[in-house]
PADOGU-528740 format. One record per residue (C-alpha): residue number from 0; z, x, y; residue in three letters; chain. Coordinates in nm, 4 decimals, m for minus. Layout:
<rs>
   kemar          z          x          y   domi   kolmi
     NUM          Z          X          Y    ALA       A
...
</rs>
This chain:
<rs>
   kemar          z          x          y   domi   kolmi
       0     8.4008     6.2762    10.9825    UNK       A
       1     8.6655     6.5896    11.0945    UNK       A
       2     8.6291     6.6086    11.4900    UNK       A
       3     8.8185     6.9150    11.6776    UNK       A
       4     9.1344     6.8409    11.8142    UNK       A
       5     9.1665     6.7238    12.2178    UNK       A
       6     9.2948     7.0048    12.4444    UNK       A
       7     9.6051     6.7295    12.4675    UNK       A
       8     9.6345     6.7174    12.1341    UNK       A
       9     9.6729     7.0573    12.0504    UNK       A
      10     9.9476     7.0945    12.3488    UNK       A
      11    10.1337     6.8207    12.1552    UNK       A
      12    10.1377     6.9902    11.8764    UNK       A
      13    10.1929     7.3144    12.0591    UNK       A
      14    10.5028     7.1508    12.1407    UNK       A
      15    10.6021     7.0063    11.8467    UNK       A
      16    10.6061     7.3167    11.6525    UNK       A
      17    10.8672     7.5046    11.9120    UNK       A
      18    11.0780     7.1664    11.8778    UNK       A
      19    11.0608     7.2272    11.5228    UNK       A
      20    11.1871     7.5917    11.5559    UNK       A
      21    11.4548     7.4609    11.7549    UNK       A
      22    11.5732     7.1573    11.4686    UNK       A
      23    11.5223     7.4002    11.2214    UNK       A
      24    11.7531     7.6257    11.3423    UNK       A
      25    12.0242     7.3547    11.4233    UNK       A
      26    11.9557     7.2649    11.0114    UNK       A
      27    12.0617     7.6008    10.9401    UNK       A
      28    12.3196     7.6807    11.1490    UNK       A
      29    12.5164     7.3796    10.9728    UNK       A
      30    12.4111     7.4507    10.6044    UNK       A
      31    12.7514     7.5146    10.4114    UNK       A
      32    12.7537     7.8496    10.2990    UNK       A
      33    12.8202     7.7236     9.9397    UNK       A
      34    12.5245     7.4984     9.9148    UNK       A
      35    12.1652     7.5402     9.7722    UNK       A
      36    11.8722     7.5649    10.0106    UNK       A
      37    11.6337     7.4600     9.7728    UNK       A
      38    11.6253     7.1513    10.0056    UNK       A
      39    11.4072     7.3826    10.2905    UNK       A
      40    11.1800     7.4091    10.0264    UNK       A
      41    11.0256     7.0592    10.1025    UNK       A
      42    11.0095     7.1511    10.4764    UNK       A
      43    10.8344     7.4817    10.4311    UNK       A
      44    10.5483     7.3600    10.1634    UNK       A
      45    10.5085     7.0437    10.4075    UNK       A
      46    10.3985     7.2782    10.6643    UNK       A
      47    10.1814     7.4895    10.4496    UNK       A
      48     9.9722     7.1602    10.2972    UNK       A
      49     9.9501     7.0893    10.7374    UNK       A
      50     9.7751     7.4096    10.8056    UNK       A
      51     9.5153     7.3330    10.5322    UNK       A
      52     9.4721     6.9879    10.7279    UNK       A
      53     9.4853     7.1884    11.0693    UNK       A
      54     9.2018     7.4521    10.9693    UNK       A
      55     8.9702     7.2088    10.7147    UNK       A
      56     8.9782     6.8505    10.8817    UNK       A
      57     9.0984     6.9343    11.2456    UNK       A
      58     8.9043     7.2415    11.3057    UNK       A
      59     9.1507     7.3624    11.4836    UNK       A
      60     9.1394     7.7215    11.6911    UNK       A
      61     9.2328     7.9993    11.4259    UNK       A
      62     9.4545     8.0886    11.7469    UNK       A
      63     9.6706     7.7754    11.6715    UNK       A
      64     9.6661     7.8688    11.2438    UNK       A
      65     9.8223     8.1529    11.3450    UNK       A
      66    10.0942     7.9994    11.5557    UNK       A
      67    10.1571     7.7981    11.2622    UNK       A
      68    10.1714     8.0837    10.9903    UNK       A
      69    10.4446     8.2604    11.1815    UNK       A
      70    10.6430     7.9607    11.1954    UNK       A
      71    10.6115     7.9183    10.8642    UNK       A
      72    10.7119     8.2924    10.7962    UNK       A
      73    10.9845     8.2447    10.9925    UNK       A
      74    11.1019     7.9383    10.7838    UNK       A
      75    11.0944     8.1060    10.4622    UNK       A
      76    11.2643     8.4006    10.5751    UNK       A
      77    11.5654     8.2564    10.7400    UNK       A
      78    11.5725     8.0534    10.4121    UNK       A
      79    11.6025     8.3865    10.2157    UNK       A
      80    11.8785     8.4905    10.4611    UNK       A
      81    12.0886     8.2122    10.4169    UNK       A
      82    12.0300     8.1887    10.0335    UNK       A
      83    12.2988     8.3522     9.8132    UNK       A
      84    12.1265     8.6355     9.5347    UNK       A
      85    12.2187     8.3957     9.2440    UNK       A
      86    12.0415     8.1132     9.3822    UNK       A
      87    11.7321     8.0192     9.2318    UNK       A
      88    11.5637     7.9516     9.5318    UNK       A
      89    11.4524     8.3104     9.5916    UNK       A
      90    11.2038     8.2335     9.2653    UNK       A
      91    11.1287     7.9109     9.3729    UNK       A
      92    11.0360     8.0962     9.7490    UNK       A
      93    10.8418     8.3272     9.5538    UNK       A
      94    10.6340     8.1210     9.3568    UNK       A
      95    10.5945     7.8982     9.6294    UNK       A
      96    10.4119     8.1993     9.8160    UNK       A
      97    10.2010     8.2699     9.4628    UNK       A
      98    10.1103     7.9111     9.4816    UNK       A
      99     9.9543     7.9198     9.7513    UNK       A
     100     9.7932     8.2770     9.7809    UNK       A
     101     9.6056     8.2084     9.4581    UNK       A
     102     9.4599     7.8793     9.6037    UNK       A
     103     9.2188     8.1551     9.7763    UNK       A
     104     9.0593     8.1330    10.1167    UNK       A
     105     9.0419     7.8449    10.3082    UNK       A
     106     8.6833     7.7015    10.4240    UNK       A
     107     8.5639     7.4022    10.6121    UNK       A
     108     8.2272     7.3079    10.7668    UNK       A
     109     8.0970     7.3294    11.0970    UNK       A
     110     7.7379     7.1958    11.1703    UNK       A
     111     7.6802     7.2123    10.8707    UNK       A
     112     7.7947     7.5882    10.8431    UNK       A
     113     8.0619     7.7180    10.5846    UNK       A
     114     8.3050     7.9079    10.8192    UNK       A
     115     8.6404     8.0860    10.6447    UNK       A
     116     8.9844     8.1070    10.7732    UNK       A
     117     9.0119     8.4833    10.8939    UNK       A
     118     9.2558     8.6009    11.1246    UNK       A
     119     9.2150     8.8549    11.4059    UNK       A
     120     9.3628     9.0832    11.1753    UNK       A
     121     9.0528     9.0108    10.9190    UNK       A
     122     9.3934     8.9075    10.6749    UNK       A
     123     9.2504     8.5798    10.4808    UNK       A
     124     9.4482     8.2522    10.4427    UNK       A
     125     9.5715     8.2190    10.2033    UNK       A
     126     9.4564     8.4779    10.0175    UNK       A
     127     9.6166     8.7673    10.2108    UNK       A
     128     9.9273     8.5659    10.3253    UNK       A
     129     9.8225     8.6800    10.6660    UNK       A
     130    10.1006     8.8089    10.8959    UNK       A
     131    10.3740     8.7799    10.5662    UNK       A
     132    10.4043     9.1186    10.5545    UNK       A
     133    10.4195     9.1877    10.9436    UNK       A
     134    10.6519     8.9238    11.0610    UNK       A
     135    10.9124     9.0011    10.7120    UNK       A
     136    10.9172     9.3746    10.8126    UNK       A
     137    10.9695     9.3127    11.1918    UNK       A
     138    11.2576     9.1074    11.0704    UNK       A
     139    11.3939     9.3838    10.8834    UNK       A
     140    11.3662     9.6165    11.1963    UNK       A
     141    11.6687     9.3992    11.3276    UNK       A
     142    11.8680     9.4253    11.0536    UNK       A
     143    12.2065     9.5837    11.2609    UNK       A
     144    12.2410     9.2098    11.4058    UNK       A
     145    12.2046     9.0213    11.0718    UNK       A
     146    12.5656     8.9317    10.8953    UNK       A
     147    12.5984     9.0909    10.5250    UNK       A
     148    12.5116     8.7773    10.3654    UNK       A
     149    12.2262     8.7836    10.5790    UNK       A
     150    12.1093     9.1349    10.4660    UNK       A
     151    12.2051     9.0764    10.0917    UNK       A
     152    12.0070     8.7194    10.1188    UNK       A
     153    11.6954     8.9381    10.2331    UNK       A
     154    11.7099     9.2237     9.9986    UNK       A
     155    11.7320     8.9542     9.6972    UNK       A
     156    11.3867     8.8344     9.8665    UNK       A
     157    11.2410     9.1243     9.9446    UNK       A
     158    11.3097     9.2657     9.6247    UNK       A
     159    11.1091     8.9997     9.4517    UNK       A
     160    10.8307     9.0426     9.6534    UNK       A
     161    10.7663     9.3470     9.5954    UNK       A
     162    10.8450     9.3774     9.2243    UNK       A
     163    10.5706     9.0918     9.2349    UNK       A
     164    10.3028     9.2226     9.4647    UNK       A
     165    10.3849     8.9138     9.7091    UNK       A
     166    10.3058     9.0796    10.0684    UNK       A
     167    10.1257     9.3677     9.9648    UNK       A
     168    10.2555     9.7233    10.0124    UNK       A
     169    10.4071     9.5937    10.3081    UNK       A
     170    10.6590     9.4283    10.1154    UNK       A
     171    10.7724     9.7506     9.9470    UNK       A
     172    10.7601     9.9643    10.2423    UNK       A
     173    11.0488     9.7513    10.3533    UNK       A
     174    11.2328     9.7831    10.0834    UNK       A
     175    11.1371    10.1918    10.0968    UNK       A
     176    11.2416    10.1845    10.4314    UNK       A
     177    11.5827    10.0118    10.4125    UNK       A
     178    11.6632    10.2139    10.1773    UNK       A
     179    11.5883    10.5399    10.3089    UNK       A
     180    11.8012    10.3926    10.6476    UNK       A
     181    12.0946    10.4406    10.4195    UNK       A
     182    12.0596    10.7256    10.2020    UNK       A
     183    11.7607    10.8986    10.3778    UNK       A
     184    11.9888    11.0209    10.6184    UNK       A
     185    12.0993    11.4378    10.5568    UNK       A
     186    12.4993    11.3332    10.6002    UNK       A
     187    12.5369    11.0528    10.2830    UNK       A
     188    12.4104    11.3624    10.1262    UNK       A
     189    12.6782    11.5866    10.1666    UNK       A
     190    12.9161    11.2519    10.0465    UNK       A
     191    12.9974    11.1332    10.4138    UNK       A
     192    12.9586    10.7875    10.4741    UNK       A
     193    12.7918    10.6898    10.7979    UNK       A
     194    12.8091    10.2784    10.9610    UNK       A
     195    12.4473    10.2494    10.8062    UNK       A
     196    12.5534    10.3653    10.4356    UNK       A
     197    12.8403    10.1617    10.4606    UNK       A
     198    12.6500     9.8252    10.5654    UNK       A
     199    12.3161     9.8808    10.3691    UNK       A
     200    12.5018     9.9849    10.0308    UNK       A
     201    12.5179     9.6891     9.9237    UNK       A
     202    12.1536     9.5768    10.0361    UNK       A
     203    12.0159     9.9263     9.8352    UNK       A
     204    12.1971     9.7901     9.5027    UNK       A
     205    12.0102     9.4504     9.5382    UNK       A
     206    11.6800     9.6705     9.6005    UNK       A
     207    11.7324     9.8780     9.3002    UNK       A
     208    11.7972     9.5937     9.1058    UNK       A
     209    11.5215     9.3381     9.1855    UNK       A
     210    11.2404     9.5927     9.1994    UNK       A
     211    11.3622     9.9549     9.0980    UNK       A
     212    11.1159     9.9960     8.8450    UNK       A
     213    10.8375     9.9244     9.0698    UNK       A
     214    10.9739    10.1554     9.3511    UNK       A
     215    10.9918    10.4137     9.0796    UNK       A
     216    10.6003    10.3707     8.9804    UNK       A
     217    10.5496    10.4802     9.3484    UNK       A
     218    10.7100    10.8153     9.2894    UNK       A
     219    10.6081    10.8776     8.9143    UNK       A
     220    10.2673    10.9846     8.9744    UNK       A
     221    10.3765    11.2429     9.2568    UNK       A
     222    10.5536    11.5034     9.1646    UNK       A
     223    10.5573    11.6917     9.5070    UNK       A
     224    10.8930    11.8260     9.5820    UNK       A
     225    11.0849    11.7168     9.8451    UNK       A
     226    11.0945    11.8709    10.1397    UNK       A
     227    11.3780    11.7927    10.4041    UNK       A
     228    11.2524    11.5256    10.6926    UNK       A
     229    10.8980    11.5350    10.5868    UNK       A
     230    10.8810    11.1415    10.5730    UNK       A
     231    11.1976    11.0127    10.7406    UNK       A
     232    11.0168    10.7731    10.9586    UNK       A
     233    11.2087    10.4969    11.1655    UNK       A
     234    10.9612    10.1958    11.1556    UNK       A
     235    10.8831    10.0090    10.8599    UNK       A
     236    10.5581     9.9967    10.9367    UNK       A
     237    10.4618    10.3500    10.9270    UNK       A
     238    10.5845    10.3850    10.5272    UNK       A
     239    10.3083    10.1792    10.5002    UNK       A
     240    10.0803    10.4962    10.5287    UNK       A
     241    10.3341    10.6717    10.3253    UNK       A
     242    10.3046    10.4464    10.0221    UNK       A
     243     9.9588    10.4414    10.0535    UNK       A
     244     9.9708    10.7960     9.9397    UNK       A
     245    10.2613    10.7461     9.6977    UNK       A
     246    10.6621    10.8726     9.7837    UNK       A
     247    10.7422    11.1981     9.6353    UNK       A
     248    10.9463    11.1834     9.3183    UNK       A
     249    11.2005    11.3943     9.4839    UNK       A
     250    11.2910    11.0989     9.7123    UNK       A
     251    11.3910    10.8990     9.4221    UNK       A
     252    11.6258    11.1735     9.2513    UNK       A
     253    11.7220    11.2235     9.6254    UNK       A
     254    11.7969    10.8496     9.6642    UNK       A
     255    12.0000    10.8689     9.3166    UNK       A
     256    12.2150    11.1957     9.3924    UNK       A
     257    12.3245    11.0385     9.7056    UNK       A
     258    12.4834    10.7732     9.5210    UNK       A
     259    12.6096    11.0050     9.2718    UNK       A
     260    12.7995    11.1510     9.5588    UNK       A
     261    12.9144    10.8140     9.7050    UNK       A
     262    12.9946    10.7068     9.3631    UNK       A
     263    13.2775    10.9633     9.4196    UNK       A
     264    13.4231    10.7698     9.7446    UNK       A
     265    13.7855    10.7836     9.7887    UNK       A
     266    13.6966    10.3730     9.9357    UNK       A
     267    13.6820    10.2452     9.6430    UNK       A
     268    13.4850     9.9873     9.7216    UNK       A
     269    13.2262    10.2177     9.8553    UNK       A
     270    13.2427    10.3802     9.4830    UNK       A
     271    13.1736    10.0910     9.3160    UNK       A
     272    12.9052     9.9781     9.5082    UNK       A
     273    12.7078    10.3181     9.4570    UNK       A
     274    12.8019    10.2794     9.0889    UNK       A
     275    12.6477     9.9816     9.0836    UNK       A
     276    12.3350    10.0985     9.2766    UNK       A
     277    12.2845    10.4235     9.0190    UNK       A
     278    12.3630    10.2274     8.7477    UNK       A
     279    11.9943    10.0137     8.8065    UNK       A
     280    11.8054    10.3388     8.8900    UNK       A
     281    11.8901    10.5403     8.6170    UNK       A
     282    11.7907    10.2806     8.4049    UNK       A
     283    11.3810    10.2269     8.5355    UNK       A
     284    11.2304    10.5501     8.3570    UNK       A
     285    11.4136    10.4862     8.0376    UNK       A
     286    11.3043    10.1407     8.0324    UNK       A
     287    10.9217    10.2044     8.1400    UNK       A
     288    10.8699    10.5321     7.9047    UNK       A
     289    10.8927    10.7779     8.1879    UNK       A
     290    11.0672    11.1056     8.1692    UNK       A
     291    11.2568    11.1453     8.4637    UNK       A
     292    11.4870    11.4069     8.5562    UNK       A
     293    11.8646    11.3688     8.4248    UNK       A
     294    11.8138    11.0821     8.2605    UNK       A
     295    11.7781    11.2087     7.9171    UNK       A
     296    12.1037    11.3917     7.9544    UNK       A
     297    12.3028    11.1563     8.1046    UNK       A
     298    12.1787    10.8812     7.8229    UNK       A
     299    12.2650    11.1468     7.5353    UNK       A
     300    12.6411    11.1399     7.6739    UNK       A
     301    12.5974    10.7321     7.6881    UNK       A
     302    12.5289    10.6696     7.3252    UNK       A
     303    12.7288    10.9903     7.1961    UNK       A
     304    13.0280    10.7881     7.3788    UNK       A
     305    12.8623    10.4488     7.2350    UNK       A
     306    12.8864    10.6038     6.8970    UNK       A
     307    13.2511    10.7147     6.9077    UNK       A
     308    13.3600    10.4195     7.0307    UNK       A
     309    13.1863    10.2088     6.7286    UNK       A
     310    13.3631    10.4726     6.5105    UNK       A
     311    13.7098    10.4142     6.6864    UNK       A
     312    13.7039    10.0514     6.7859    UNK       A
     313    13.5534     9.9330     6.3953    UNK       A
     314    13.3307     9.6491     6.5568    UNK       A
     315    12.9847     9.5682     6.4290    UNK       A
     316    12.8469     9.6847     6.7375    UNK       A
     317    12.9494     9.8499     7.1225    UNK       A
     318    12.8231     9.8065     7.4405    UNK       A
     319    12.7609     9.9752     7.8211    UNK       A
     320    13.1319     9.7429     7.8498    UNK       A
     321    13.3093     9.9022     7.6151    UNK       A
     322    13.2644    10.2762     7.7729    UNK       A
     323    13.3243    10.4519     8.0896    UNK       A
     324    13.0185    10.5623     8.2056    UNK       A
     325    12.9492    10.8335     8.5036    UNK       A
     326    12.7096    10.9304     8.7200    UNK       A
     327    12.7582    11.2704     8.7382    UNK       A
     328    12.6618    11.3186     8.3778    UNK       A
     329    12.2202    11.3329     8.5264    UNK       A
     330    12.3864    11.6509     8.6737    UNK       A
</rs>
């Protein structure tokens, strides 16, 4: 029979779990940058399968589930800091999350009376992932201290998340939002490259890349212009209210013009990053049947230059490698 924890009990375990933040830090502050952190993977679903115990057979305080959630939010997002974007533990992070959200809501019985694990925020476990979506943008909000492994190990994450629905519309209003810290701002538009362009370049590549096509299903059914400011916010949270309402299709062509201009950087670093960044957005309405603006012009010069060069070079067949593409051609 499940009795409720001792007050000692749960100050033990109180305890334990900051002890745990502590070693779990320690574990990766010594992880060789090199090496797969699929191993954290263990530790992370070990603490998920607890919080089922904690909730059904303990019946302990949904005060103390939460406490545990957030630790485990925190796990899995340091995890996605420190992993590299070719590692496959981003998927297996992911899926991890799926796992569990589709096990549904958690229940357990109390005198005889079904009783459901809902947070203060009425979010569900595990069904809404509760406080995911809060604690991952809060992180994001401190992304000037993270290291640019750090910030590329998040985008990959984020990325994935949101091209998956995993956090809600939270998840892509931090991906909206880190994105519009770099080429929101009015001076990358006139090709001048601020501290934040320069750091979150290669972050808004990774973006574009893991999720572009669902960012652009945000804009495609609004085709209000753009109009200056109107939604430069500085929290992630409030894009939340923006998404909810979709992003105006202008910000996207905005976004992609900005890199156009960047693409044009005398760093040339900076130019190939923004290459690399324009070269995954103008590829999203192509690839999903949408018409968007310049990108029927700018793929007529692609396969014009495709079909020289299979004239010229006498091969079977060409590729996007064998041409020079530009951005400016979605002029």
């Amino acid at each position: 029979m499940s009795q409720n924890r001792t007050t000692e009990q749960i100050r033990y375990h109180t305890d334990f779990l900051r002890q745990s933040t502590v070693d779990f830090a320690t574990e990766i502050s010594v992880h060789l940058l090199n090496e797969s952190t699929k191993d954290f993977l263990i530790t992370i679903k070990s603490f998920m399968i607890a919080l089922n115990g904690s909730f059904s057979q303990k019946h302990d305080p949904i005060e103390f589930i939460e406490a545990d959630l957030h630790h485990i939010w925190h796990m899995v997002i340091e995890v996605a800091k420190l992993t590299d974007p070719e590692d496959s533990t981003h998927d297996s992070l992911v899926i991890l999350l799926l796992y569990f959200r589709e096990l549904g809501t958690l229940h357990r019985k109390v005198d005889g009376v079904d009783k459901t694990a809902v947070m203060g925020s009425g979010e569900r476990v595990w069904t809404n992932l509760p406080y995911f979506s809060s604690d991952l943008t809060e992180e994001w909000s401190r992304w000037p201290g993270m290291t640019a492994k750090q910030r590329v190990g998040l985008a990959t994450f984020t990325g994935r998340c949101a091209a998956l629905g995993v956090g809600g519309i939270g998840a892509k209003a931090c991906a909206v939002w880190t994105i519009e810290e770099a080429l929101g701002e009015e001076l990358t538009a006139s090709g001048k490259e601020g501290g934040a362009v320069v750091e979150l370049l290669p972050v808004c590549t990774i973006l574009f890349q893991q999720c572009g096509h669902k960012l652009l299903t945000l804009c495609i059914d609004d085709k209000t212009p753009i109009q200056g400011d109107g939604i430069k916010l500085f929290e992630p949270t409030a894009f939340i209210e923006v998404l909810m309402n979709k992003l105006p299709m202008g910000r996207w062509l905005s976004w992609r013009k900005v890199l156009q201009n960047l693409s044009r950087s005398q760093d040339k670093a900076v130019a190939k990053e923004a290459k690399c960044g324009f070269d995954a957005m103008i590829c999203c309405g192509r690839e999903m049947g949408y018409v968007v603006e310049g990108e029927e012009k700018y793929w007529n010069k692609v396969m014009m230059l495709l079909s020289e060069e299979l004239k010229r070079s006498g091969k079977g067949s060409v590729g996007l490698e064998d041409i020079v593409t530009d951005p400016q051609w979605a002029e």
